[in-house]
C-alpha positions as protocol buffer text, in pm:
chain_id: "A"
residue {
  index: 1
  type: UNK
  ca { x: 10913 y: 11982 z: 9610 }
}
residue {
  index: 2
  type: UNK
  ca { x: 11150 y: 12181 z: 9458 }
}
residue {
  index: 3
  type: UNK
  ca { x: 11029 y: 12475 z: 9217 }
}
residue {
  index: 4
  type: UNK
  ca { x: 10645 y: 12326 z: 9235 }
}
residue {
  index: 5
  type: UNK
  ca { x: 10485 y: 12542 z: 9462 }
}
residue {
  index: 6
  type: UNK
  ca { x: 10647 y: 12868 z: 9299 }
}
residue {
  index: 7
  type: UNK
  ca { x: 10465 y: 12688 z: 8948 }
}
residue {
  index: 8
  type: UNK
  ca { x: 10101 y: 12602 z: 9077 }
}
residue {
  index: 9
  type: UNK
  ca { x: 10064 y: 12843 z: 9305 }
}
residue {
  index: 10
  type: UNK
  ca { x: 9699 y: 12920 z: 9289 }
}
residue {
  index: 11
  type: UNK
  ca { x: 9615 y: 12598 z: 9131 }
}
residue {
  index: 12
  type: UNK
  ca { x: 9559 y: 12430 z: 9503 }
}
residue {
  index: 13
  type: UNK
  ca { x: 9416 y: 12071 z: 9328 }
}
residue {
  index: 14
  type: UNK
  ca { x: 9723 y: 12064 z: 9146 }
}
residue {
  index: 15
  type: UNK
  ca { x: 9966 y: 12107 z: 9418 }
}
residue {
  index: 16
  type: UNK
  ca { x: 9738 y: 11869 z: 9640 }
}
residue {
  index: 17
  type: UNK
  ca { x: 9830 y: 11595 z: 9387 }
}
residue {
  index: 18
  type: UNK
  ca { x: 10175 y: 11653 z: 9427 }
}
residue {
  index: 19
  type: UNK
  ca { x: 10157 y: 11643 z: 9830 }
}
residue {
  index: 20
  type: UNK
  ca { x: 10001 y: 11308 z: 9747 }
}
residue {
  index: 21
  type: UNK
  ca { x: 10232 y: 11191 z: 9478 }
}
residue {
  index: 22
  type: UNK
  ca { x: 10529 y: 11313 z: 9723 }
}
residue {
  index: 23
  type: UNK
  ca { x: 10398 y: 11114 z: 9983 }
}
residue {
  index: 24
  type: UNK
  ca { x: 10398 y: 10760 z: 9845 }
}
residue {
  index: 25
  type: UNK
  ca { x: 10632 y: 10726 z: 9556 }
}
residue {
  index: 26
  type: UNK
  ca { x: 10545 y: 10517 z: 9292 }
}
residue {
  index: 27
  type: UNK
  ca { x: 10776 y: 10341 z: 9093 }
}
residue {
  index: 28
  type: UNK
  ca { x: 10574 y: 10123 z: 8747 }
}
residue {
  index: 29
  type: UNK
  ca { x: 10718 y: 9832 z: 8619 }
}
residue {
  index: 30
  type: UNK
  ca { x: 10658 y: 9728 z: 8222 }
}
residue {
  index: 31
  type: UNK
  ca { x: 10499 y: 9391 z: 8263 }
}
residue {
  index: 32
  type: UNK
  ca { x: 10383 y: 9303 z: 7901 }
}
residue {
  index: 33
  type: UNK
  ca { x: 10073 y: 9555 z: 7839 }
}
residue {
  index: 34
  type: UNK
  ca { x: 10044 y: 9595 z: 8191 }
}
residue {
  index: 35
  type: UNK
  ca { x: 10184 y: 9834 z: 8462 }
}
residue {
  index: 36
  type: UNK
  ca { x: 10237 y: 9721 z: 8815 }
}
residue {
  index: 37
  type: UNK
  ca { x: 10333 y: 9912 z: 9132 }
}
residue {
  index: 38
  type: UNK
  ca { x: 10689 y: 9857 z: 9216 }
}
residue {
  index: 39
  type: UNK
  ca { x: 10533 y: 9762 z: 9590 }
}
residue {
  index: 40
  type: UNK
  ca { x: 10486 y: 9438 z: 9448 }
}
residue {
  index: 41
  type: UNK
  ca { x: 10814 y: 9356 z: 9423 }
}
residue {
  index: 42
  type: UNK
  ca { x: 11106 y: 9262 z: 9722 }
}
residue {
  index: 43
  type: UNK
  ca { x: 11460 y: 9278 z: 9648 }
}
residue {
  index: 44
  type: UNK
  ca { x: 11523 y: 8955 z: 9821 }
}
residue {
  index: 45
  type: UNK
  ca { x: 11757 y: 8945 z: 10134 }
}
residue {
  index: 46
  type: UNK
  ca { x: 11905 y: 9244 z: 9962 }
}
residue {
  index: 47
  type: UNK
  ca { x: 12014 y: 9028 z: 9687 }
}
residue {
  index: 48
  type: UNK
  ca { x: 11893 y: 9219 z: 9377 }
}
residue {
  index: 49
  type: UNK
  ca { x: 11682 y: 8928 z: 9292 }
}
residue {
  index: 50
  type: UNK
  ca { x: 11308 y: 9128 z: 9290 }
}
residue {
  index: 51
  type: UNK
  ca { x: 11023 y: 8864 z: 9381 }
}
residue {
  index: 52
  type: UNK
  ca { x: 10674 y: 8872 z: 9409 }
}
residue {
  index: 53
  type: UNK
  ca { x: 10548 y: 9034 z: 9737 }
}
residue {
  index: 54
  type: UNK
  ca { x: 10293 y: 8757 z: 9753 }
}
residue {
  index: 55
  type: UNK
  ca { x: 10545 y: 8504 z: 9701 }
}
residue {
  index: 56
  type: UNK
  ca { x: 10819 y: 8592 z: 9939 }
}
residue {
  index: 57
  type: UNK
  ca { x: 10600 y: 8711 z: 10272 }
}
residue {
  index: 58
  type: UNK
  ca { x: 10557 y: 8317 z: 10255 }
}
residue {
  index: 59
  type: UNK
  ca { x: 10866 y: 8249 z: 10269 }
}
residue {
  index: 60
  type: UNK
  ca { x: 11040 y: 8170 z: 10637 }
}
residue {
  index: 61
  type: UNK
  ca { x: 11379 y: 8346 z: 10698 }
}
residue {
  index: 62
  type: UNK
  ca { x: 11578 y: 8085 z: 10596 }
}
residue {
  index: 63
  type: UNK
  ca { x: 11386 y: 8014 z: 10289 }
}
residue {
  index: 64
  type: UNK
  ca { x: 11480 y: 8350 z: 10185 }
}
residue {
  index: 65
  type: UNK
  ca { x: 11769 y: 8337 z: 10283 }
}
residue {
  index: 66
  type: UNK
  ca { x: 11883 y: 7990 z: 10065 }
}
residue {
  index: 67
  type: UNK
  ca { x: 11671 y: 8197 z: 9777 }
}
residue {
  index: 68
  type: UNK
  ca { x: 11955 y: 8497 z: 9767 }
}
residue {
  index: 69
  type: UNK
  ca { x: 12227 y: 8231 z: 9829 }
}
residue {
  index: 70
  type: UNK
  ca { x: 12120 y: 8077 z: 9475 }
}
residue {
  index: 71
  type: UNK
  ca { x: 12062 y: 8410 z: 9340 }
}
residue {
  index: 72
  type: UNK
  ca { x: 12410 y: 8514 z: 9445 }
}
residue {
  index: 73
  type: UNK
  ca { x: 12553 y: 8196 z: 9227 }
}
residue {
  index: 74
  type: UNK
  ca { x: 12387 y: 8332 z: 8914 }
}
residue {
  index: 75
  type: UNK
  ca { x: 12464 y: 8685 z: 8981 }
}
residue {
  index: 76
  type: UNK
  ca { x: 12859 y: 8637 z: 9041 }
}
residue {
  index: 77
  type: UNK
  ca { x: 12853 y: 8375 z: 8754 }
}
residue {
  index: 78
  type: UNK
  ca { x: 12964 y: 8094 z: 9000 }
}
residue {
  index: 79
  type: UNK
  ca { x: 12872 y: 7740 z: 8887 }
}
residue {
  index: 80
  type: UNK
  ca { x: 12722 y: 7523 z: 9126 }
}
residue {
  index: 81
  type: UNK
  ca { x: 12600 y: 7518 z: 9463 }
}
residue {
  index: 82
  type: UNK
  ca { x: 12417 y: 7295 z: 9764 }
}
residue {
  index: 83
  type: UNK
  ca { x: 12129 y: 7399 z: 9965 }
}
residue {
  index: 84
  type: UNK
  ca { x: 12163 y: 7168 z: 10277 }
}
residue {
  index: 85
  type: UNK
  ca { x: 11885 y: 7218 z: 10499 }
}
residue {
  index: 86
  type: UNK
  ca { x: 11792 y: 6917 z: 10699 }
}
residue {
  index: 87
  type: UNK
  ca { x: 11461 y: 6762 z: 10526 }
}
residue {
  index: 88
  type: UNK
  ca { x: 11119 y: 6925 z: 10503 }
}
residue {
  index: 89
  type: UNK
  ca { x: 11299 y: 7284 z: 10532 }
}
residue {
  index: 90
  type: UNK
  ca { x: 11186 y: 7364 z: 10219 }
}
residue {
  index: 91
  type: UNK
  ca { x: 11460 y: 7328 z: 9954 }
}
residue {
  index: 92
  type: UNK
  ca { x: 11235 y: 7217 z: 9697 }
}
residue {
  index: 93
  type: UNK
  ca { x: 11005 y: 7569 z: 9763 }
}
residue {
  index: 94
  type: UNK
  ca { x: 11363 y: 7739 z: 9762 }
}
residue {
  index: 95
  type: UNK
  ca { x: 11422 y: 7641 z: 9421 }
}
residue {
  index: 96
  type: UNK
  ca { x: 11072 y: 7727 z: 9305 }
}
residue {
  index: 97
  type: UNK
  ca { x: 11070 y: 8091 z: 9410 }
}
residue {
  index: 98
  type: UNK
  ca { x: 11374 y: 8092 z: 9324 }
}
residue {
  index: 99
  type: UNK
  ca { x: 11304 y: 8048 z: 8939 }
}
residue {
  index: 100
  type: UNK
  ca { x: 10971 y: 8215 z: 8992 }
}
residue {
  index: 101
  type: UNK
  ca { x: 11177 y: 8549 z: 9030 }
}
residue {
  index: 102
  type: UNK
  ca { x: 11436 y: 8455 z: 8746 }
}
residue {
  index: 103
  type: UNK
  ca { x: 11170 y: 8388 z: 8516 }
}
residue {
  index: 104
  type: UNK
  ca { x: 10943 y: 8690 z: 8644 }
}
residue {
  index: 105
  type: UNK
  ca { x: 11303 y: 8851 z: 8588 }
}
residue {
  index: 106
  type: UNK
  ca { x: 11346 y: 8745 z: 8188 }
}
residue {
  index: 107
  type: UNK
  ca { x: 11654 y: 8622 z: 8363 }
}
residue {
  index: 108
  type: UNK
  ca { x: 11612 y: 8261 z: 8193 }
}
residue {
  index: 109
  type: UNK
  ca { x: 11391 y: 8147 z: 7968 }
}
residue {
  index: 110
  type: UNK
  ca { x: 11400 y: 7804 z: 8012 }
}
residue {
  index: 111
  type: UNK
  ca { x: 11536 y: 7534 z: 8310 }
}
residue {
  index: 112
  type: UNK
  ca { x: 11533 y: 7169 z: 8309 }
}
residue {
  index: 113
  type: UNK
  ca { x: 11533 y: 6965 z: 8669 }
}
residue {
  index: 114
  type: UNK
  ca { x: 11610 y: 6612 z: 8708 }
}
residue {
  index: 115
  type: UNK
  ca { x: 11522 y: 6437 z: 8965 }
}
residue {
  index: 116
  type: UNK
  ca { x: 11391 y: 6083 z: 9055 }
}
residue {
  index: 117
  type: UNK
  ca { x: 11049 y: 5915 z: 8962 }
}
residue {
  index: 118
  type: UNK
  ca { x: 10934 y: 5966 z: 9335 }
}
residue {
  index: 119
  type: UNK
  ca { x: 11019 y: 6348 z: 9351 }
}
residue {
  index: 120
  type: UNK
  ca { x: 10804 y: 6424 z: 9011 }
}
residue {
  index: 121
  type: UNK
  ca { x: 10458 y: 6446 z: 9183 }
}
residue {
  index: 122
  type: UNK
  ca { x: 10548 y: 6632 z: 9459 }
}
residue {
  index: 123
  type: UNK
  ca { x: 10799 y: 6899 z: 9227 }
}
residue {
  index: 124
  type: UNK
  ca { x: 10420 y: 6909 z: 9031 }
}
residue {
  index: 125
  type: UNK
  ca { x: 10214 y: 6997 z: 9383 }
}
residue {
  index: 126
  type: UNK
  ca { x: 10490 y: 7254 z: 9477 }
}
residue {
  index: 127
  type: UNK
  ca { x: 10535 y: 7450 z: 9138 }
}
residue {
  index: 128
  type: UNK
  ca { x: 10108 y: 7429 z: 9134 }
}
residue {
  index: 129
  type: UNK
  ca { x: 10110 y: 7574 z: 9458 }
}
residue {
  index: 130
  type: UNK
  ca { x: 10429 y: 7856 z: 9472 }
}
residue {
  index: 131
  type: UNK
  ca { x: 10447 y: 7945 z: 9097 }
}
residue {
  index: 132
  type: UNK
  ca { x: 10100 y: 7847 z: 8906 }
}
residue {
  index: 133
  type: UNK
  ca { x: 10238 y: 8085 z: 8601 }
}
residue {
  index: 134
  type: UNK
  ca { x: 10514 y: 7884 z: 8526 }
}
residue {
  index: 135
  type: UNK
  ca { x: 10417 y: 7601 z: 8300 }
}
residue {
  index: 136
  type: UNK
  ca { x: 10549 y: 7265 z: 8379 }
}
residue {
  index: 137
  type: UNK
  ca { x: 10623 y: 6963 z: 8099 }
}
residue {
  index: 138
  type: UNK
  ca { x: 10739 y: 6647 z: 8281 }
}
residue {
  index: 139
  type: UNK
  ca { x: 10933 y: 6459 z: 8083 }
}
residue {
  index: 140
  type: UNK
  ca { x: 10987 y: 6078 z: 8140 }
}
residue {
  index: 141
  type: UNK
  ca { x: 11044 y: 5783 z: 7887 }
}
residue {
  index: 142
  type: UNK
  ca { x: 11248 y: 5464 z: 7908 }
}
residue {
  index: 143
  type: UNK
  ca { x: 11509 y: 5528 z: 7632 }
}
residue {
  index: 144
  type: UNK
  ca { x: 11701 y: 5787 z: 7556 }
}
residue {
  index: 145
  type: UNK
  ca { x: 11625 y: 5865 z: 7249 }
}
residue {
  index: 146
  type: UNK
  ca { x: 11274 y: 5889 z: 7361 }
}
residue {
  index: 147
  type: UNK
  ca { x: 11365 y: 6137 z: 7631 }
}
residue {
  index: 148
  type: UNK
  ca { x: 11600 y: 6370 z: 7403 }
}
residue {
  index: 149
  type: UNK
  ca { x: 11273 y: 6364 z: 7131 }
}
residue {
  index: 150
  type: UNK
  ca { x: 11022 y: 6467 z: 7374 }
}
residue {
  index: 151
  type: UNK
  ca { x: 11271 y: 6752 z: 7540 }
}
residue {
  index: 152
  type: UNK
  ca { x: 11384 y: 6922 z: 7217 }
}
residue {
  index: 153
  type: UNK
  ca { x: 11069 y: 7130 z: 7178 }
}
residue {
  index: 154
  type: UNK
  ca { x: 11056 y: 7198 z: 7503 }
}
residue {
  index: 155
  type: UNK
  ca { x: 11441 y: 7320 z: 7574 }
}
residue {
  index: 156
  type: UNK
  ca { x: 11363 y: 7725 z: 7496 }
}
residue {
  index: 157
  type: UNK
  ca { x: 11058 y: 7794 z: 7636 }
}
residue {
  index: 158
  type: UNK
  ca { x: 10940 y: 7659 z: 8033 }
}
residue {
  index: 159
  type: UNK
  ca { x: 11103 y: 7460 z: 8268 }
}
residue {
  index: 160
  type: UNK
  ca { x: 11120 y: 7147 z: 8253 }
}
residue {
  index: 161
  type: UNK
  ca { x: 11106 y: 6783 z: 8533 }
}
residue {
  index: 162
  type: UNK
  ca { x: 11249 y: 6475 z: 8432 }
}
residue {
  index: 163
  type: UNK
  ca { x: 11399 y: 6218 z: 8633 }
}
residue {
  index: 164
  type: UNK
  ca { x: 11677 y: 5981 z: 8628 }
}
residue {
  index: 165
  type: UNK
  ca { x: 11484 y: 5681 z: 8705 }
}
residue {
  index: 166
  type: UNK
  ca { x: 11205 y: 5431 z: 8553 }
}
């Protein structure tokens, strides 16, 4: 405590508070007009990618893990990379916290996925389940043209699902 006891001694409600403070620090994190406990946050795998608490204790190991591997990418500027877990391991979650904590970040602002047709609905069920903040467009028409009108609005502002099929 430093120099504190020396400057409230005699004032024991005041140095109780600081016992207390000392205790548990707190760190507060700007989030629009709001303050949150930095407890809410995890650095991910060590990664310096901070995620929701919520979020990441629902994560498995290796979910986390592929998270900080994609993280790493961004952070050392490399372009590219595969997750290749054997199917139903949870890539498509991966990617989803992934840009939870980007976004929750201001790391991006905006992402566009492609994928087929048959992915869309479950991509949908996933982001509605792991990341209900972000707001999701799908975008899907049968010409180009179509598909480059209905993205332009779009390509600054949320993420973004289209596919590659009809």
């Amino acid at each position: 405590m430093g120099n504190w006891p020396r400057a409230v001694q005699g004032h024991e409600s005041l140095q109780g508070h600081i016992v207390k403070a000392e205790e548990k620090p707190v760190a507060l994190a700007l989030d629009g007009e709001r303050y949150q406990e930095a407890d809410e946050y995890v650095n991910v795998c060590q990664s310096g990618l901070m995620m929701y608490r919520e979020t990441h204790d629902k994560l498995f190991e290796h979910q986390k893990e592929g998270v900080s591997f994609l993280y790493s990418l961004h952070r050392d500027g490399r372009e590219g990379g595969i997750l290749a877990d054997d199917m139903g391991l949870g890539k498509t979650i991966q990617v989803i916290a992934f840009l939870s904590g980007m976004f929750d970040g201001g790391l991006v602002r905006s992402v566009l996925l492609v994928m087929p047709v048959t992915l869309v609905n479950n991509w949908m069920r996933e982001f509605v389940k792991w990341a209900p903040g972000i707001r999701v467009k799908i975008f899907h028409g049968t010409s180009r043209k179509e598909r480059s009108q209905n993205l332009e609005p779009w390509c600054s502002c949320v993420p973004q699902s289209t596919s590659f099929g009809h």
